[in-house]
N, C-alpha and C positions, 0 to 999 in steps of 0.2 A: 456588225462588221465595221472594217475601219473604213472611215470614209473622211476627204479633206474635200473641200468644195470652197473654189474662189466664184467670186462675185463682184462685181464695181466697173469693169475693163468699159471702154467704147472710143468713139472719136471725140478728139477735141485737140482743138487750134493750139499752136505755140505759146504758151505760154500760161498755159489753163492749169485746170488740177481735177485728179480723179484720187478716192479712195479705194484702195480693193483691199474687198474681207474675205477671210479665209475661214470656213466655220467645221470646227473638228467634231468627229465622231467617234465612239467604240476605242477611247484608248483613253491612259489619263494624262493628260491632255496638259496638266500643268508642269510633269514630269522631265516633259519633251523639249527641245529646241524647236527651235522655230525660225525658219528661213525665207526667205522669197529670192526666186531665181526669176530670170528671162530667156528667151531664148528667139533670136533672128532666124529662120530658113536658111539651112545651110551652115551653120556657125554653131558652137558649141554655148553651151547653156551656161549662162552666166551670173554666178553670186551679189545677188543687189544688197540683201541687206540681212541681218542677224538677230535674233533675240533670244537669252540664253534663258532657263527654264526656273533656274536659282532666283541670281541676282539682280537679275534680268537687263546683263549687260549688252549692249546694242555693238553693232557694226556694219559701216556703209562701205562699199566700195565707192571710190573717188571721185567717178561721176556724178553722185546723186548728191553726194554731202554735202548739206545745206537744201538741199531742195525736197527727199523726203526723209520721213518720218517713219518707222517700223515701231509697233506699240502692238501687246495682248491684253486681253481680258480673262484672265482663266474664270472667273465664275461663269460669263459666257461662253467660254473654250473659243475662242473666237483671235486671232490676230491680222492685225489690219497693217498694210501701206498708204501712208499718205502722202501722195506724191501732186507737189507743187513746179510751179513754174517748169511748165514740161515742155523737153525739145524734142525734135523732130527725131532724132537718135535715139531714146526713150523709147519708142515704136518697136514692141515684142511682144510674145506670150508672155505672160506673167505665171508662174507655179508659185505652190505655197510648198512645203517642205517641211516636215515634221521629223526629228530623232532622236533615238535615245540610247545611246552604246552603237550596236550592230541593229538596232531595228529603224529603218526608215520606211517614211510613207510621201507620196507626191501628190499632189492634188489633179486636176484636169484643167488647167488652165484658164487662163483669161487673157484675150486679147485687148491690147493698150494701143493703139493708134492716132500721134499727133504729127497731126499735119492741118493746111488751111486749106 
């Protein structure tokens, strides 16, 4: 079955840094895009960052640029965020986000909380 599973999320202070991995299952895996969303309570879920499945051309939305980092491993089927110098605003679920044409998959989330 297909399965997308984040991992890394927890607290930490302004100005810290957390990694979250995404580790895929049951599909081919190098084929696919590869996204990471967020999502605040109440707020609509929002595009952090990109990694294309080819060329494997990247894109951050505004906020984060310069602070993280979206990288895969397809031997491990694994794509990871690395996300520095975190603010307080940073504070969301993190998804991971798999597709390919018309077929997408979501993962279950990970929660990311920076505060002191």
């Amino acid at each position: 079955q297909v399965q997308l599973v984040e991992s890394g999320g927890g607290y930490v202070p302004p100005g810290g840094s957390l990694r979250l991995s995404c580790a895929a299952s049951g599909f081919t895996f190098s084929m696919y895009n590869m996204r990471w969303y967020r999502q605040v309570p109440g707020q609509e879920r929002e595009l952090v960052a990109f990694v294309g499945s080819s060329n494997y051309s990247t894109y951050y939305t505004n906020s984060v640029k310069g602070r993280f980092t979206i990288f895969r491993d397809n031997t491990k089927e694994m794509v990871y965020l690395q996300m520095n110098n975190l603010k307080p605003e940073d504070t969301a679920m993190y998804f991971c986000k798999a597709n390919r044409d018309q077929e997408i998959y979501w993962g279950q989330g990970t929660q990311v909380t920076v505060s002191s």
